[in-house]
C-alpha positions in Angstrom: 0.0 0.0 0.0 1.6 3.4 -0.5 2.3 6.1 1.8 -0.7 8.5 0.3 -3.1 5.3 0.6 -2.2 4.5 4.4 -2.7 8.8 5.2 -6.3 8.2 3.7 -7.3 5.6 5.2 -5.5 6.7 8.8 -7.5 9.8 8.4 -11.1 8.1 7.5 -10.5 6.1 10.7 -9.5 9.1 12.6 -13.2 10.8 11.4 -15.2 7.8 12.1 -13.5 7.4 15.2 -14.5 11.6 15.7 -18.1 10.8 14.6 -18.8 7.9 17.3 -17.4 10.7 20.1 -19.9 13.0 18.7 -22.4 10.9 19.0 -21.5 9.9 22.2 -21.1 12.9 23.5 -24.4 14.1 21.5 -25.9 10.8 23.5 -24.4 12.0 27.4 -26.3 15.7 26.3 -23.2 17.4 26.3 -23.4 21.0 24.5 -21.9 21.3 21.0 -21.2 17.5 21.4 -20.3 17.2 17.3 -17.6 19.8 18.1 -16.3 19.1 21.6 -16.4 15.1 20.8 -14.1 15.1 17.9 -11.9 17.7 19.6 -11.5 15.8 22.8 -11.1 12.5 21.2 -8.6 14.0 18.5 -6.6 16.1 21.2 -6.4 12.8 23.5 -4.6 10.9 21.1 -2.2 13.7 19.8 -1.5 14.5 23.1 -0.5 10.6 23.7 1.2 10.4 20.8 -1.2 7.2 19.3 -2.1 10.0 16.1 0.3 9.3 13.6 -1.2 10.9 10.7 -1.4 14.9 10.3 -4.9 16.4 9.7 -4.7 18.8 7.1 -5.1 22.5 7.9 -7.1 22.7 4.7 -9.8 20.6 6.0 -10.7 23.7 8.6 -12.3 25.9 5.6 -14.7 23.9 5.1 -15.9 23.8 8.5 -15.7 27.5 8.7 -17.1 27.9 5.6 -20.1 26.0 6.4 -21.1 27.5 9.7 -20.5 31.2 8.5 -22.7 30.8 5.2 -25.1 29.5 8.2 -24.5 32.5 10.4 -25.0 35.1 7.8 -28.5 33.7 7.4 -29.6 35.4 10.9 -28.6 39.1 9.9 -32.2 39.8 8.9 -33.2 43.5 8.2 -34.3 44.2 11.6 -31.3 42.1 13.6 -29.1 44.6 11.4 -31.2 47.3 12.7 -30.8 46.2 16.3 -27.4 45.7 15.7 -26.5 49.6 15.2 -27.5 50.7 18.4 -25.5 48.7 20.1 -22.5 49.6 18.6 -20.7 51.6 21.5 -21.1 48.2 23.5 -19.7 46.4 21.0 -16.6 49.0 21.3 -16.3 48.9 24.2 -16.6 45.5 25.0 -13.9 44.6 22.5 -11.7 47.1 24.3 -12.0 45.5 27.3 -11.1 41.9 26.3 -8.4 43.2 24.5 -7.1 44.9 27.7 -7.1 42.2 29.5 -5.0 40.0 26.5 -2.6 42.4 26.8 -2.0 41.7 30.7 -2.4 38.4 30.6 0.4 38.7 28.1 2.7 40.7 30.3 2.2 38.3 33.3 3.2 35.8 30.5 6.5 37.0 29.7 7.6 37.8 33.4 6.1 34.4 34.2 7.8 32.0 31.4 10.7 34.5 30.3 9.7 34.4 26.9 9.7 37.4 24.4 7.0 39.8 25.2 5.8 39.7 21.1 5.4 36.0 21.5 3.4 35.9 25.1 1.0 38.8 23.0 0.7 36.1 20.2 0.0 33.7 22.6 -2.5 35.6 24.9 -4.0 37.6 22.3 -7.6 36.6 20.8 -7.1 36.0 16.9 -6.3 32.9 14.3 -4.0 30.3 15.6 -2.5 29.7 11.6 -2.3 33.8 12.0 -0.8 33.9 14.6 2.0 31.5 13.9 2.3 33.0 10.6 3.6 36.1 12.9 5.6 34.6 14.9 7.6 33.0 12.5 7.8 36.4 10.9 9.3 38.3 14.2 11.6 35.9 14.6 9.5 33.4 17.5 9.1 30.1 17.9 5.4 29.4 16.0 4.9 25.9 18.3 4.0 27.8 21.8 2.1 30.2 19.8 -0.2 27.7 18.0 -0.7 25.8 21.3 -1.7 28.9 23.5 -4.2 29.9 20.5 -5.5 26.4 20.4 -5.6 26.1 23.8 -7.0 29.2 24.3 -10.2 28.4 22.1 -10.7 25.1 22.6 -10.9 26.1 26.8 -13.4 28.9 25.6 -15.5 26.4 22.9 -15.4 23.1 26.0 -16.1 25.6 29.5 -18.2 28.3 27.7 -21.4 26.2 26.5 -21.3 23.8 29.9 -21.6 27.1 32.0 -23.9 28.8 30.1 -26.0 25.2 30.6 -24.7 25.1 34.3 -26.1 28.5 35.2 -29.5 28.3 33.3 -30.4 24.7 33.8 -29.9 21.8 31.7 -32.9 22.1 29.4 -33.1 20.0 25.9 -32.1 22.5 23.2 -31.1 20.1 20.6 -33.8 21.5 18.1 -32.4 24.5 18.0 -29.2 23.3 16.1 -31.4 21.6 13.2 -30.7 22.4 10.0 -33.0 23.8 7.1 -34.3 21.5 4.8 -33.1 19.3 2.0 -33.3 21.9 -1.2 -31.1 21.2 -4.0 -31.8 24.8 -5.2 -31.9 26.5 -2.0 -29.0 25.0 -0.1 -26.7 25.3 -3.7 -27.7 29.1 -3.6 -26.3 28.9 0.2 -23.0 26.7 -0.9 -22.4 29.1 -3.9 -22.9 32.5 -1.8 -19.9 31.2 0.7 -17.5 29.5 -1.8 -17.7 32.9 -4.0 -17.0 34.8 -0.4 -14.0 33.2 0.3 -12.7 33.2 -2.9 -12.7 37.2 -3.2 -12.0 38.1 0.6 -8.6 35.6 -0.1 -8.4 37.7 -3.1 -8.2 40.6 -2.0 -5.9 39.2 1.4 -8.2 39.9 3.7 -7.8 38.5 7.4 -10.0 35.2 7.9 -11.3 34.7 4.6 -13.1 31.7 4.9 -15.5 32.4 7.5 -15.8 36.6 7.1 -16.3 36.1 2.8 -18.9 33.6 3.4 -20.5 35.6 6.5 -20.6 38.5 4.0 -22.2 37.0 1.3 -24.8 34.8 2.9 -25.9 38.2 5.2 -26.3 40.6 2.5 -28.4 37.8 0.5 -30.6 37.3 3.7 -30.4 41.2 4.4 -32.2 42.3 0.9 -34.4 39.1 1.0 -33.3 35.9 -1.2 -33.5 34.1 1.6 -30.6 31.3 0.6 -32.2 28.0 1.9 -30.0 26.7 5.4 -27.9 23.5 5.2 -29.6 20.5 6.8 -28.5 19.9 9.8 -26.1 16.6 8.5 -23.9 19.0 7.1 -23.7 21.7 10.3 -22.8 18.2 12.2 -20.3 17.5 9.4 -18.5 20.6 9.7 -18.4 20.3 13.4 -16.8 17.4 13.0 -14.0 18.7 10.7 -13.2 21.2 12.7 -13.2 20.0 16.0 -11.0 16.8 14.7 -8.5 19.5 13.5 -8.4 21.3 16.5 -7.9 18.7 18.5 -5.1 17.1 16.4 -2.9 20.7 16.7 -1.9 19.8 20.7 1.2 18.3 19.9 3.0 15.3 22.1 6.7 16.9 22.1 5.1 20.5 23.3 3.4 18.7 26.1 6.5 17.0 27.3 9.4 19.2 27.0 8.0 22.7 27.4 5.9 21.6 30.8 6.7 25.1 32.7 5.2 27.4 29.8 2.3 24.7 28.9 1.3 25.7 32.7 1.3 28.8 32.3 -0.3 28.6 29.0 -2.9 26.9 30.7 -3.5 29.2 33.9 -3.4 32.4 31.8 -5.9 31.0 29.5 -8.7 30.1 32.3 -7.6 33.7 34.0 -8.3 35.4 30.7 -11.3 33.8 30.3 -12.8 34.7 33.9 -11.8 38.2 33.2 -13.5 39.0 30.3 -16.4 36.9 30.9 -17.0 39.1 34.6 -16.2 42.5 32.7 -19.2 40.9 30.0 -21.3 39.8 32.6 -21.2 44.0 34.0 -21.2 45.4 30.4 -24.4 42.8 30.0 -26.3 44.6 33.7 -25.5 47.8 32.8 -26.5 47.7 29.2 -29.7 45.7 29.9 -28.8 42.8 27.6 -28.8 39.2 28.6 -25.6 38.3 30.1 -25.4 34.8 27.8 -25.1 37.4 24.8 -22.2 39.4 26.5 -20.3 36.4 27.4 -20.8 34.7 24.2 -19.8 38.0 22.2 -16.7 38.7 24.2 -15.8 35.0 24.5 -11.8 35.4 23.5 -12.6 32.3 21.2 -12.6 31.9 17.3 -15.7 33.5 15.8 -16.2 30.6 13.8 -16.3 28.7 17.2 -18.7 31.2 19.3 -21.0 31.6 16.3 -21.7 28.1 16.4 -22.3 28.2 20.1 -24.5 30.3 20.2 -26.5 29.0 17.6 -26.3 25.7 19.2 -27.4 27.6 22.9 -30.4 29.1 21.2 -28.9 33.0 22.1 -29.3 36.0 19.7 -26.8 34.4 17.0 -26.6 37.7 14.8 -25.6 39.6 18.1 -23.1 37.4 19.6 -20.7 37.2 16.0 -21.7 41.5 15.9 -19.8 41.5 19.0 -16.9 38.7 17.8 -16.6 40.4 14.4 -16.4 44.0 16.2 -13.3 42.7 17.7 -12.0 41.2 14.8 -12.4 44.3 12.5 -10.6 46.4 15.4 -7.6 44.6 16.4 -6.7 41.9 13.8 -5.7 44.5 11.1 -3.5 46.1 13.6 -1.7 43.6 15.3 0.9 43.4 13.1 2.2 46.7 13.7 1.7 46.6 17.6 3.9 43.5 17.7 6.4 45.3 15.2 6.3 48.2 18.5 6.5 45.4 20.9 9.8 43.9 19.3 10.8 47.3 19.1 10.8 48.0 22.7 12.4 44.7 23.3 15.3 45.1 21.0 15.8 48.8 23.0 15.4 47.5 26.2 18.4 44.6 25.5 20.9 47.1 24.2 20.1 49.1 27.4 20.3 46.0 29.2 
């Protein structure tokens, strides 16, 4: 058999292996259990080093594709409406989680002794492949960096969802992941909308093509009324699957054993992140008068992709919570190239002082 033969079939057995976890987690009534299934089962044997094959990283637009051609079906006229007035929440809110990245970071770099750009790669909400991508540009190891990122949104897409179910009961809300209905015409208008959105935002090199094209295209349809017909709900569970399979695979063996000291700290700034910026949503949430399962969903320092689908999965306002993910996206992701570029500055400055 040759090599390319044995990589397919190692990776059809590492999806049907990631399907039976979703089900089984789907069975237990775990939340999101076609994402969180595959990405535990995934990470377990990556992490044990029993996952010999590599998942693609191309597998993950398809997943993101998916869920954001879904997403842009709930930015109806009126959510769009709603949407504006809320704005200086949204701002401020993205401000806020972005503050506290950027302490988390410093305690990072005092804590581990690595370079302050790469503890802001780490710590800071955005794209693991981005984010590496950066690193490698400034100079830092990309390894740590994908980890943090990885680790960073899977904590957000595994605690996030069980809270949310913890604090509000543990009511059945599988309907409200179901998918439209089997239309040929309908869901091939949906498919073409977010292959055609990701093939001009990658044009044009725009960050996160494959989930912000698609979300572009699929809301503007449903804003002026074509009303693309949703993907059944086989195919949302497919593209969970995808991508929680790849994000699992990403924790690597060799990172867990020889850099134990910064996976620690990886890990406790990640869960200290996380309870910062969901309290400072939880206040934004009371003193705005919106439901605090919004807030905490919309600053979630998770992948878009990721909160989008939990929401949609927890029944909350799905239009508002990616408003308040995309807000953050659109404000910090085109500048953090030039904040690190200031960061390694001030390094560089502070070692010839030094």
């Amino acid at each position: 058999m040759s090599p390319r033969s044995k990589t397919l079939l190692s990776l059809l057995a590492l999806y049907l292996a990631a399907t039976c976890a979703g089900w089984g987690f789907a069975r237990l009534g775990i939340p999101l259990p076609w994402m969180i299934g595959p990405l535990v089962l995934s990470a377990a044997l990556s992490i044990s080093g029993l996952l010999k094959v590599t998942v693609p990283v191309k597998t993950r637009p398809f997943g993101q594709m998916t869920i954001a051609a879904q997403v842009g079906l709930a930015f109806t006229p009126a959510a769009l409406a709603a949407l504006l007035t809320l704005a200086p929440v949204m701002i401020g809110t993205a401000l806020a989680s972005a503050a506290c990245a950027g302490i988390m970071a410093i305690l990072v770099a005092r804590t581990t002794g690595i370079r302050l750009s790469q503890a802001f790669l780490s710590t800071f909400p955005t794209s693991p492949v981005e984010a590496a991508i950066m690193a490698e540009r400034h100079g830092c190891d990309p390894a740590p960096v994908i980890l943090a990122q990885t680790t960073r949104i899977a904590a957000v897409v595994i605690l996030v969802p069980i809270a949310v179910f913890a604090l509000d009961g543990w009511p059945d809300r599988s309907g409200v992941i179901r998918g439209g209905a089997v239309d040929p015409l309908g869901n091939g208008f949906l498919a073409f909308l977010a292959i055609a959105g990701a093939l001009l935002f990658k044009r044009l090199g725009l960050s996160n093509p494959y989930f912000l094209g698609p979300l572009t295209f699929s809301a503007a349809a449903s804003a002026i009324g074509l009303h693309p017909t949703a993907f059944p709900a086989e195919i949302l569970s497919l593209a969970q699957i995808v991508l929680g399979t790849w994000l699992g695979s990403t924790f690597r063996h060799d990172l867990f054993v020889n850099q134990k000291r910064q996976l620690v700290a990886i890990l406790l700034s990640t869960l200290v992140l996380l309870g910062l910026v969901s309290g400072i949503a939880v206040a934004i949430a009371w003193l705005a008068g919106q439901p605090w399962e919004v807030l905490v969903l919309g600053a979630a320092p998770g992948g878009v992709t990721e909160m989008a689908l939990t929401a949609k999965f927890l029944g909350i306002d799905l239009a508002l919570v990616t408003a308040f993910q995309l807000t953050r996206i659109f404000l910090f992701m085109p500048n953090i190239p030039w904040m690190i570029r200031m960061i390694d500055a001030f390094e560089h400055r502070k070692d010839r002082r030094g």
